[in-house]
C-alpha positions in Angstrom: 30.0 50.2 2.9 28.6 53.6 3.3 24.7 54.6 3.6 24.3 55.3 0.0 25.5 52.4 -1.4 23.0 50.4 1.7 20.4 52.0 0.7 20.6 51.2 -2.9 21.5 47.5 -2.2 18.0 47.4 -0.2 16.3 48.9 -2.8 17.3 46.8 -5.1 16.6 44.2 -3.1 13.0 45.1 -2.6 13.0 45.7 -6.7 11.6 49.4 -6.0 12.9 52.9 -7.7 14.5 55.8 -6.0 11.0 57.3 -7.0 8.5 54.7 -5.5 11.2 55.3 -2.1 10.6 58.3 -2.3 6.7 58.5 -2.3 6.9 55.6 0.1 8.4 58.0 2.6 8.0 61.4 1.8 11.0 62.9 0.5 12.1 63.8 -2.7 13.1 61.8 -5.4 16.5 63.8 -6.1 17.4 63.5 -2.2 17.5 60.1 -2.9 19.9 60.3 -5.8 22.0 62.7 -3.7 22.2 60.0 -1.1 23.0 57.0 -3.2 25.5 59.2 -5.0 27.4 60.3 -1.5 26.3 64.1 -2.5 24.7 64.4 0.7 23.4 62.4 3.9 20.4 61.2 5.9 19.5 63.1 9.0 18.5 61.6 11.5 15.2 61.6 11.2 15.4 60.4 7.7 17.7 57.3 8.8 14.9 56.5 11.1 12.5 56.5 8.4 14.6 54.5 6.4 15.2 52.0 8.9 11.4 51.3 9.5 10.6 51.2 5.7 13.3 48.4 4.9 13.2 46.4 8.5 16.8 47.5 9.4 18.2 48.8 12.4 19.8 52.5 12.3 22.9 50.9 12.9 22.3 48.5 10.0 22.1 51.8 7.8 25.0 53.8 9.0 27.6 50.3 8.1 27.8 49.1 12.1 26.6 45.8 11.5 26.5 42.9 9.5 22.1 42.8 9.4 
């Protein structure tokens, strides 16, 4: 599975909107979209940031583990 399609799946799992993610942690609402859509990808520092809001692990994120 690729970051993206995580990162939707958690979402979704948390019931929250790429927009409420978005305010949650700083970015834009559109970077989001471009990430869930495979347009673009996390840097670093944004996969760190994602990994705190949802409880994961960076490796979690980037498909290297199970959870």
């Amino acid at each position: 599975m690729n970051i993206g399609k995580i990162i939707e799946t958690l979402r979704s799992e948390k019931n929250i909107s790429q927009k409420k993610l978005a305010e949650q942690i700083g970015i834009k609402q559109s970077t989001i979209s471009k990430w869930e859509r495979k347009n673009a990808v996390p840097n670093a520092d944004n996969i760190v940031m994602l990994a705190k809001y949802f409880n994961v692990t960076a490796d979690y994120l980037l498909g290297l583990e199970k959870d």
